[in-house]
C-alpha positions in Angstrom: 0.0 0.0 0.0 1.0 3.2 -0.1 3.6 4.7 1.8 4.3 8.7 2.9 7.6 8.3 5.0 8.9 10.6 7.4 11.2 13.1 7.0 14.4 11.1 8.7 14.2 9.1 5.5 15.2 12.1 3.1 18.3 10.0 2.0 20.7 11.5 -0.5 23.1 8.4 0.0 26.2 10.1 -0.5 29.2 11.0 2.2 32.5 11.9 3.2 34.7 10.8 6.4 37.0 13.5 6.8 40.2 12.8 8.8 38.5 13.6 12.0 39.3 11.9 15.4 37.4 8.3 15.6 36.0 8.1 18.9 35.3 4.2 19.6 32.6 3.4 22.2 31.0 6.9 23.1 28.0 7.4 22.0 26.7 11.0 20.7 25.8 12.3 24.4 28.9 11.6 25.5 31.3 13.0 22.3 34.0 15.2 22.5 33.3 19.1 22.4 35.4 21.0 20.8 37.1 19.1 18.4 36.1 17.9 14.6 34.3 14.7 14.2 33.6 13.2 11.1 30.5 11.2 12.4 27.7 11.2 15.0 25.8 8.4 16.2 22.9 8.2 18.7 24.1 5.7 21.1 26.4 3.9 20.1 29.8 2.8 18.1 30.5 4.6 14.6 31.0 1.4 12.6 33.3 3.5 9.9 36.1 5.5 11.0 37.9 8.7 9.6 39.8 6.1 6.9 37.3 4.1 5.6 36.9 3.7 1.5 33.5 2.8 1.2 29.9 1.7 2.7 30.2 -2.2 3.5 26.9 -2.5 1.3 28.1 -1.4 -2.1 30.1 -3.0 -4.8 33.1 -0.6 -5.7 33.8 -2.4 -9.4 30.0 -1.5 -10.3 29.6 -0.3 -13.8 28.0 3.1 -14.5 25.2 3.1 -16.9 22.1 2.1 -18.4 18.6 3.5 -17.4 16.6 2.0 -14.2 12.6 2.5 -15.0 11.1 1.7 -11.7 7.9 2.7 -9.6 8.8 4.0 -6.3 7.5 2.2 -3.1 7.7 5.2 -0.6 8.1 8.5 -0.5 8.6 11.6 1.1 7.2 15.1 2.0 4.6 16.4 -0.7 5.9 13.9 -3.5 3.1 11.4 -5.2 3.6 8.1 -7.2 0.4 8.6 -9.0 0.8 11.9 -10.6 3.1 15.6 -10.2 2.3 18.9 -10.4 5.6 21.2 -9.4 9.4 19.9 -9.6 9.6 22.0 -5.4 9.8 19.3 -2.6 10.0 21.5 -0.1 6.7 22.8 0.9 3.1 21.2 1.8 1.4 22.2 -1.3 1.1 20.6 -4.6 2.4 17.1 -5.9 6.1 16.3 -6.3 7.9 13.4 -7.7 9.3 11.1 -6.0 13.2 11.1 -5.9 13.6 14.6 -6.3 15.9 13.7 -3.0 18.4 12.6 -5.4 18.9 16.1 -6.4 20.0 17.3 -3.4 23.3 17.1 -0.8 23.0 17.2 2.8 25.8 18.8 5.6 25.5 14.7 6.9 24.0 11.6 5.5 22.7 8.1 7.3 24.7 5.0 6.9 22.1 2.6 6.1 23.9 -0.5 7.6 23.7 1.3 10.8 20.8 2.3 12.8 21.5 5.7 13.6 25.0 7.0 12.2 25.4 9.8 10.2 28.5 10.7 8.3 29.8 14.1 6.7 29.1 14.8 3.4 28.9 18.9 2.2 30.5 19.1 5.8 33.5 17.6 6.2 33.1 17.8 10.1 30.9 18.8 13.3 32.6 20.5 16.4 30.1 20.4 19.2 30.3 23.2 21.6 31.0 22.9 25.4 27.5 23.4 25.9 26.4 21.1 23.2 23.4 23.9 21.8 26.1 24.9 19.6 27.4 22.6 16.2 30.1 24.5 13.8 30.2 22.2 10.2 33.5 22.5 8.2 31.9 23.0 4.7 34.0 21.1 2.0 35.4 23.4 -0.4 35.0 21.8 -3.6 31.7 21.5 -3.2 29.3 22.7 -5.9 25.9 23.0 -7.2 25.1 21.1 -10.7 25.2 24.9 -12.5 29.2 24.6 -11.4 28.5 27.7 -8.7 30.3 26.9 -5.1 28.5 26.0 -2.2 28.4 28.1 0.6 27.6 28.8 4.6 25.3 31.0 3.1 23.1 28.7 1.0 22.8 26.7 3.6 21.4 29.4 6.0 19.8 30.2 3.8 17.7 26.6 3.7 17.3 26.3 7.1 15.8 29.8 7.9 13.4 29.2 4.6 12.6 25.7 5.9 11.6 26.6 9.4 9.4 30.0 8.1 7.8 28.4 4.6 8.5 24.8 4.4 7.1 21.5 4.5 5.8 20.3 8.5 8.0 17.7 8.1 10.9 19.7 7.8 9.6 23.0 10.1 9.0 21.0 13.3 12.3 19.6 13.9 13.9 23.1 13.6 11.9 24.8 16.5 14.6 25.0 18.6 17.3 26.4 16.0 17.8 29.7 17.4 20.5 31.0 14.7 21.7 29.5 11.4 25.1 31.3 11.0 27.3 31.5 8.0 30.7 32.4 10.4 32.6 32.5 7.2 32.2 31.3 3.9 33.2 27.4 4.7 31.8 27.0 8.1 28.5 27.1 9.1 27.3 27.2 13.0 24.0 25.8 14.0 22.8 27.4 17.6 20.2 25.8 19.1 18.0 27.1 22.3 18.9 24.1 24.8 15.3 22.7 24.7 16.7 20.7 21.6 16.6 17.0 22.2 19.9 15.3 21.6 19.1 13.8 18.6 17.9 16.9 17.1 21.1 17.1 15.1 20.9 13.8 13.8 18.0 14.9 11.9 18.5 18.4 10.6 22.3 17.9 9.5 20.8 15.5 7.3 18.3 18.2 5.5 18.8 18.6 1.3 19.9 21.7 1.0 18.9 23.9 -2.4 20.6 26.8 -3.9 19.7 30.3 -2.5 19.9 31.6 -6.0 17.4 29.9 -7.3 14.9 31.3 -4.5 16.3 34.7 -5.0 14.0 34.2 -8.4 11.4 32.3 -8.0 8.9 32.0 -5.1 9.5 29.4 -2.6 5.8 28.2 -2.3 5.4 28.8 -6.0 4.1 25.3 -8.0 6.3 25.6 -11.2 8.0 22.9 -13.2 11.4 24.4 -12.9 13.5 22.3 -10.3 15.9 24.2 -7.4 19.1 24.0 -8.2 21.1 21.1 -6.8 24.4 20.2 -5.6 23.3 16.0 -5.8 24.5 13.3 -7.7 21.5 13.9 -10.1 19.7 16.6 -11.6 16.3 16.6 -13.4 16.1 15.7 -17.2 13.2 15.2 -19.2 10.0 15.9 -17.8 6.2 14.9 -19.3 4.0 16.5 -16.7 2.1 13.8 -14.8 3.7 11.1 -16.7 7.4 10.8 -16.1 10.1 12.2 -15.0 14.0 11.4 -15.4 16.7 12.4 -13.0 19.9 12.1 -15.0 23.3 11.3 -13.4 25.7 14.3 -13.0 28.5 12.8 -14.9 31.3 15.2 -13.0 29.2 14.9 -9.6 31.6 16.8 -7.1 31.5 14.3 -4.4 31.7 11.0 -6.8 34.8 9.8 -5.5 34.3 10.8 -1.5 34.5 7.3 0.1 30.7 7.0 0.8 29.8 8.3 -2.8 31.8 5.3 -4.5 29.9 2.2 -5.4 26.8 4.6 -5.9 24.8 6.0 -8.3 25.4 3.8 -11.1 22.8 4.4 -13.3 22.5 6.9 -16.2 19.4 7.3 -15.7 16.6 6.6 -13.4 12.8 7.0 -14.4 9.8 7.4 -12.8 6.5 6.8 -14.5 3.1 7.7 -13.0 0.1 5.3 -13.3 -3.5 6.3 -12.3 -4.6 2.7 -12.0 -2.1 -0.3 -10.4 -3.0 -2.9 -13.2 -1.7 -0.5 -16.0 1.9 -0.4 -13.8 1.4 -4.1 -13.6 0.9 -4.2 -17.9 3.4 -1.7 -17.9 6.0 -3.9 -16.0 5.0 -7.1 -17.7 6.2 -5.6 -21.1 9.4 -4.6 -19.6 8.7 -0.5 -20.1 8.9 -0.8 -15.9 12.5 -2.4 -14.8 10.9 -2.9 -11.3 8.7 -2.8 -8.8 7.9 -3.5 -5.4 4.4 -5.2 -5.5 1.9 -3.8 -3.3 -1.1 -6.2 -4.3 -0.9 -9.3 -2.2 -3.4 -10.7 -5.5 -1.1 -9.6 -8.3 1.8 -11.4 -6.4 0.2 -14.4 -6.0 -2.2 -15.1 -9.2 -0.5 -12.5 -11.5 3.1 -13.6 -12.2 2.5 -15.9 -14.8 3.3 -14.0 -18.4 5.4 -15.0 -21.0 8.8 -13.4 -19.3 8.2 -14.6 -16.2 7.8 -18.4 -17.4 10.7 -17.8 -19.4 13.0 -16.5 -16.8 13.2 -13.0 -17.9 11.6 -11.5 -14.8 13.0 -12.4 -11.4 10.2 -12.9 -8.4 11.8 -13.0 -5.1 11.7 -11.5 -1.3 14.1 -9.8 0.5 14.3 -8.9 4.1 12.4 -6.1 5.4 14.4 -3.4 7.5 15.2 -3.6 10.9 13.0 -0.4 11.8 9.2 0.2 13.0 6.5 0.9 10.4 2.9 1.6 11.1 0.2 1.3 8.4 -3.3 2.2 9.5 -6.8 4.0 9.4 -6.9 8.0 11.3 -10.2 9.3 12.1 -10.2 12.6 12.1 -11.0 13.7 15.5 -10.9 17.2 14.5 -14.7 16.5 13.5 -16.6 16.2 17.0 -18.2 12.6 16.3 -15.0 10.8 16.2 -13.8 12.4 19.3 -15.1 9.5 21.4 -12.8 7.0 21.8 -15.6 4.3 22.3 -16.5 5.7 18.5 -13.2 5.5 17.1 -13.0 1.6 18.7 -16.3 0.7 17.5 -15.2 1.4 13.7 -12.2 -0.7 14.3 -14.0 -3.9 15.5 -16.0 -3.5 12.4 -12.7 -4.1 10.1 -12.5 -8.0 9.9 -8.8 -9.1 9.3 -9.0 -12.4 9.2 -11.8 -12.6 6.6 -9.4 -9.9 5.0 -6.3 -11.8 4.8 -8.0 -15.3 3.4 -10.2 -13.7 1.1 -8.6 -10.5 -0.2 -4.9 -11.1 0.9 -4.2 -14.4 -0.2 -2.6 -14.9 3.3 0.2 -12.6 2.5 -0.3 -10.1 5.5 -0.2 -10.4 9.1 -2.2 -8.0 11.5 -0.5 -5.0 12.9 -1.8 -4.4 16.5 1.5 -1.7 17.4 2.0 2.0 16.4 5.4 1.1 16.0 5.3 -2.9 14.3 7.9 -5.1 13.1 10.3 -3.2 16.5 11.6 -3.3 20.4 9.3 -0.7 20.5 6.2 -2.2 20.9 4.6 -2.6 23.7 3.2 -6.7 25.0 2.2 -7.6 28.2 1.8 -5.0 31.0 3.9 -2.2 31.3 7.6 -2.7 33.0 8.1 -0.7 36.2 9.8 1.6 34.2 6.9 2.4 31.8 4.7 2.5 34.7 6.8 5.4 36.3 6.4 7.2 33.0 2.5 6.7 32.4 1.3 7.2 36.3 1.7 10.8 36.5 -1.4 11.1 33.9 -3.3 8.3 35.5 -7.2 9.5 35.6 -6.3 11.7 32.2 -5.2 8.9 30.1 -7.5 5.7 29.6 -7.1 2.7 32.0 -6.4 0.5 29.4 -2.9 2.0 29.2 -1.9 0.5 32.5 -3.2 -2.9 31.8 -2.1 -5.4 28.9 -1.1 -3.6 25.1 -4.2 -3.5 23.8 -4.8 -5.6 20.5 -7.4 -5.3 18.0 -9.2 -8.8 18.3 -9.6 -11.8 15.8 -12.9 -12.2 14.3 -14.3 -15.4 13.2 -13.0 -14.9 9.8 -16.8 -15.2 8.7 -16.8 -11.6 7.5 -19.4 -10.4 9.6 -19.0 -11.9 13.3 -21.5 -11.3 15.2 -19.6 -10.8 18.4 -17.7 -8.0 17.9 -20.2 -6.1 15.9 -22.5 -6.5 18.9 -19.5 -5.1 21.1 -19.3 -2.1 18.6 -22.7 -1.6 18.8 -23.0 -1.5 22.4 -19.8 1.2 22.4 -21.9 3.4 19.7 -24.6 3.0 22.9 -22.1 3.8 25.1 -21.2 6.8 23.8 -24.6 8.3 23.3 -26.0 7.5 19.8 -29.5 5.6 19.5 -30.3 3.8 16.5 -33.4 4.8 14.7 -35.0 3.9 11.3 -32.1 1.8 10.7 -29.1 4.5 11.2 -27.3 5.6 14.2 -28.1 9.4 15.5 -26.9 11.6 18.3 -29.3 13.7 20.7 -29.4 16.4 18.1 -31.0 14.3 15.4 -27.7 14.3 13.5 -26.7 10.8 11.9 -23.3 9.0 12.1 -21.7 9.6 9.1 -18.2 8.0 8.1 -16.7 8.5 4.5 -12.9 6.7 4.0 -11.2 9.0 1.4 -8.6 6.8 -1.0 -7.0 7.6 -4.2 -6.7 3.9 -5.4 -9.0 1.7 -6.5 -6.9 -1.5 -4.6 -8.5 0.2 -1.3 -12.1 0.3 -2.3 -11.8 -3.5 -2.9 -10.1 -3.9 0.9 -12.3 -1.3 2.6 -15.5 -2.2 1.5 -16.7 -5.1 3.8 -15.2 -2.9 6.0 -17.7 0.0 5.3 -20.5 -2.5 4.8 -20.3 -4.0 8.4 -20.1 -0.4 9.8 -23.6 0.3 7.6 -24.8 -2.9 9.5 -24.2 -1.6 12.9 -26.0 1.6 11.4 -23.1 3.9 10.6 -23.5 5.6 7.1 -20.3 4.6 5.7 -19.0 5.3 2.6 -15.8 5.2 0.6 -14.7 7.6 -1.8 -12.4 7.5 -4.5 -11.0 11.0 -5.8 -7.8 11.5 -7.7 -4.0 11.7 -6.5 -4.2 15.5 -6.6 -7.4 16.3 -4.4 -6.5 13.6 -2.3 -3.2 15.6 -1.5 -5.2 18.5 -1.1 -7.4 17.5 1.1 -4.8 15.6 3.1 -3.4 18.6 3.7 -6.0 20.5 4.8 -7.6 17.8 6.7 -10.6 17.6 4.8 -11.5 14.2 5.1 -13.2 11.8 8.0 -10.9 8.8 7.9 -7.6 8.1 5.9 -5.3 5.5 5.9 -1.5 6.1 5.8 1.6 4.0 6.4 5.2 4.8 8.0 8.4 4.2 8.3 10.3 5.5 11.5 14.6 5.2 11.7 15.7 2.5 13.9 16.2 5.3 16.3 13.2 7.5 16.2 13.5 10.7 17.7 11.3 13.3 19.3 11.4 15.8 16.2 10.4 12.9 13.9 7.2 11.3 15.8 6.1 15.1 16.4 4.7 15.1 13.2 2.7 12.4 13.8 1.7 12.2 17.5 2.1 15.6 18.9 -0.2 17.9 19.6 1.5 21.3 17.8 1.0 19.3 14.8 -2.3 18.7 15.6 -3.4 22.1 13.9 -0.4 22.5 11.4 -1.7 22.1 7.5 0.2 19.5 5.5 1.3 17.5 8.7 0.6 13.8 9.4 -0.9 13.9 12.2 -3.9 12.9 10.2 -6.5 11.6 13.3 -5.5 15.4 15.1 -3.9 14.0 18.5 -4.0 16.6 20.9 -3.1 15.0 24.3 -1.0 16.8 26.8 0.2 13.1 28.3 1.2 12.2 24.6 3.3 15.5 24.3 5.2 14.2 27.6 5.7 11.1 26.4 7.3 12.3 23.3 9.7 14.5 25.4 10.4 11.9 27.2 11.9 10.2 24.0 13.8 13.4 23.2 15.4 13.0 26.9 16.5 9.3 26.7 20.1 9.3 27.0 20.7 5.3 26.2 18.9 3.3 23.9 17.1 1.6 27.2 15.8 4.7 28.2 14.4 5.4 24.6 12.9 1.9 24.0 11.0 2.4 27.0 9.3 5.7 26.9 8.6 4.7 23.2 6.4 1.5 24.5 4.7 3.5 26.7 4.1 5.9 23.9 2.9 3.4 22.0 0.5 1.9 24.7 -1.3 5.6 25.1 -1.4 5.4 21.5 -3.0 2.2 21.1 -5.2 3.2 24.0 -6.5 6.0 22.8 -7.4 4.4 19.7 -5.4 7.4 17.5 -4.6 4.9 14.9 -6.3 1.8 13.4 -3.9 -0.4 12.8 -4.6 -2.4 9.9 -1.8 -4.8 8.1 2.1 -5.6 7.4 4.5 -8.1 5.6 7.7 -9.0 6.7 9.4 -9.0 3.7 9.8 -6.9 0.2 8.0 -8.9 -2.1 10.0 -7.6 -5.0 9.9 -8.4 -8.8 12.4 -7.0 -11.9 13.9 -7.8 -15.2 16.8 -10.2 -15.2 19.3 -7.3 -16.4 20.6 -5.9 -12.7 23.5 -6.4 -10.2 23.1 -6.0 -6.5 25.5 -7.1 -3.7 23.7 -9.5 -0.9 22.7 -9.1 2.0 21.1 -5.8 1.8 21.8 -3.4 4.3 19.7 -3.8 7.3 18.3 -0.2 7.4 17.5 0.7 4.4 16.4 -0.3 0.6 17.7 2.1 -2.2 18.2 -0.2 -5.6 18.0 2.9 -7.2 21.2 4.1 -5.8 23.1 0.9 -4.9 22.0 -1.2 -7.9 23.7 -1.3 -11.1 23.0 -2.0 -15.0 24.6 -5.8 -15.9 24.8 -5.8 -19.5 25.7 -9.3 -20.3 22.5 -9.9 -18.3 20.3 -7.5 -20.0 21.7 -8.9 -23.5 20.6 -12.0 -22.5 17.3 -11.5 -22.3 17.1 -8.6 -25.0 17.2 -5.8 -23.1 20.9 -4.6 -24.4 
């Protein structure tokens, strides 16, 4: 299903270690002030030091060339697979492509066989101040935008005072607490924060793409134009069909090719991004090979669909690979900014009316399992009753919070798998009671006279076929519950604007989330904030603590457990439905690629770690 990933995940996989002091064994918290380091890392061990050549992951002897036509499984910010509208990234409005990230450098990037390191890559290294609000970055000289024009301190302050003032909630939250962006000369930037910054603030915004400022000096920031900002990344836009596709070309004299982390990247001459309206034309479109690969998101297509003529005849490759070692969270908000889903009892009722089981034999071909966690597939989920320490954490907003928080997780429960059981429908029905509304002449209704009206907004036809029993047992309890189906554009609008009652969205958090990047979702000054994904509206003062109390862990103990108890209040408060996951990337592509095995643990980027195999592709005709 779809996928809008947080902003952590704005990846330009490309990195330098400068010849910086290694500091084994000390995690971030406990780094040196005061001198240059070429790496951070939340809580732990840098696994590269100030020598290494290359990421572990790639293949240094990889060929450049040849074009990778794929369709993108996630994506971030304001970019759509389905269609695009402006070539800016950066802001809420409008639809951008995915990949634009590729585009763009960052002062740091993420080393994805790590769960939370970041390396220099425009900066060649941090010095933390004594007080640690402070971080100056040592800007790499040669480094330049794709129109051959220096990067500066200055473009970069530039970004960051335009981000926190115009751009995308996804980028504006984190940098509340960045009280100056400095240019103290032209090659060294300083980053002053107001000490209510969590710790792992940094880890996030040194990772930021950074555009140029003279490109903005021209043309409106929140203006929706096809024109991309100018770049300093290891690709720049090349031919564009509006809506249809897009090509990101590869900078052939990149400036950062050969920094160690750069090598082994980046291989293709081009990568392309077509947009599809309707899934089963990307399937056709894949099937005669005008779509290299794709991730496939229809548990039917996988298992009935993979039987054309270059599939049987070994041209097409069908095969899983592990999923990352991170939390994800796909499921249904109801938009509590509309008073009748402010009940919990409401928001609970609609759940018990989604029947997995039936789902997942009938619709899923058994290829899912149920999500019950905010934060799945991770230590972060919560089981059992709470541990002493997440007890201490959740007490203080005892008789505030909901009672199931201090008892067992709470899990969504199995149905009969008959479609329509009778049990927990009664249970919903008696909640809907509960909470005040009567059913007459077949439909629910408050004390005003006022029905119960529920419409799921999607913009794909795959989730009118999965939704609708759902909406047809929540008509049975006497909900009016409908599903509409609008287009990728006015469902982006009216994400945005929160025009909807429920929506469903999935997630991908870093294997050390952070307070700045679960305020998007979960905290209440998001609540409010247009373009944000805190899509149900939680507003809850005991959530807001609990996220602070992920910003203050210190260890990676004291962070897995404020984020269970999170998660319990969460799962509580019935925020967020949760509704499915798979364990693995069930992933399918043309026989004509090279890729080094085992993938990296935290991340899946074919399009920048995979290469073009041309004895391969001239074995199956694809020279």
């Amino acid at each position: 299903m779809s996928t809008r990933l947080p902003r952590r995940d704005f990846l330009a996989l490309g990195a330098a270690a400068a010849a910086a002091p290694f500091i084994p064994g000390r995690a971030f918290a406990a780094s040196p002030t005061g001198t240059g380091l070429h790496g951070l890392s939340a809580f732990g061990d840098l696994k590269y030091g100030p020598d290494f050549t290359h990421f572990d992951f790639v293949n240094l002897d990889a060929p450049k060339g040849g074009t990778f036509n794929f369709s993108p499984n996630y994506w971030y910010f304001n970019q759509s697979p389905l269609t695009f509208n402006t070539l800016n990234t950066f802001v809420a409005r409008g639809d951008a492509p995915p990949r634009m990230e590729l585009c763009y450098d960052s002062l740091m990037v993420r080393a994805i066989d790590e769960p939370d390191a970041i390396y220099g890559l425009l900066a060649k290294s941090v010095t933390i101040s004594d007080d640690r609000n402070s971080f100056d970055f040592a800007l790499r000289p040669e480094a330049r935008f794709n129109d051959g024009t220096p990067f500066t301190a200055d473009d970069a302050v530039f970004a960051f005072d335009l981000f926190k003032k115009d751009g995308h909630p996804n980028l504006l939250l984190p940098l509340s607490h960045l009280k100056e962006a400095k240019a103290l000369d032209p090659h060294t930037l300083r980053l002053t924060f107001d000490g209510k910054q969590s710790d792992l603030t940094i880890l996030d915004i040194a990772t930021y793409a950074i555009p140029a400022k003279a490109f903005f000096e021209t043309h409106p920031f929140d203006a929706s134009e096809l024109k991309a900002p100018i770049g300093s990344g290891p690709y720049k836009v090349g031919r564009v069909s509006p809506g249809q596709s897009i090509e990101y070309e590869r900078v052939a004299d990149y400036w950062g090719r050969d920094l160690p982390v750069s090598r082994g990247l980046y291989n293709f001459d081009r990568i392309r991004v077509e947009f599809y309206q309707d899934r089963q034309a990307a399937f056709e479109a894949f099937k005669k090979g005008d779509i290299h690969f794709r991730q496939e998101a229809t548990a039917r297509i996988w298992a009935t669909g993979y039987d054309f003529p270059s599939f049987t005849a070994g041209k097409v490759i069908k095969r899983e690979f592990p999923s990352e070692k991170r939390p994800t969270m796909q499921a249904m908000a109801l938009n509590q900014r509309r008073a009748r889903f402010r009940d919990p009892r409401v928001r609970q009722a609609v759940a018990l009316c989604f029947d997995f089981e039936w789902t997942k034999r009938n619709l899923f071909y058994g290829s899912y399992e149920r999500s019950q966690s905010t934060f799945e597939k991770s230590a972060y989920k919560a089981e059992g009753l709470p541990s002493p320490a997440e007890l201490a954490l959740l007490e203080p907003f005892r008789g505030r919070i909901p009672d199931e928080t201090f008892g067992e997780a709470v899990l969504q429960p199995p149905s009969d798998g008959s479609g329509r059981d009778r049990k927990l429908l009664g249970q919903a029905s008696k909640l809907l009671t509960d909470a005040g509304w009567v059913r007459k002449d077949g439909r629910l209704r408050n004390d005003k006279g006022e029905p119960l009206t529920l419409e799921i907004l999607v913009d794909d036809d795959a989730f009118v076929r999965v939704y609708s029993p759902w909406t047809e047992n929540m008509k049975a309890i006497g909900i009016e519950a409908t599903l509409r189906l609008v287009d990728s554009t006015q469902y982006q609008a009216r994400q945005t604007s929160f025009d909807y009652d429920a929506i469903s969205a999935a997630a991908g958090f870093s294997a050390t989330p952070s307070r700045d990047e679960i305020d998007g979702l979960f905290h209440s000054r998001s609540a409010t904030m247009e373009g944000s994904t805190n899509l149900p509206g939680t507003a809850d003062p005991a959530v807001d603590a609990l996220i602070d109390a992920v910003g203050a862990a210190k260890d990676r103990e004291s962070l897995t457990v404020a984020m269970r108890a999170l998660d319990r209040l969460l799962r509580a408060r019935q925020d967020w439905i949760p509704n499915w996951f798979s364990a693995n990337h069930r992933a399918a592509f043309w026989d004509m690629f090279g890729f080094k095995e085992p993938k990296p643990d935290f991340g899946f980027p074919v399009e920048a770690m995979w290469w073009f195999d041309k004895d391969k592709a001239a074995r199956i005709g694809k020279t």
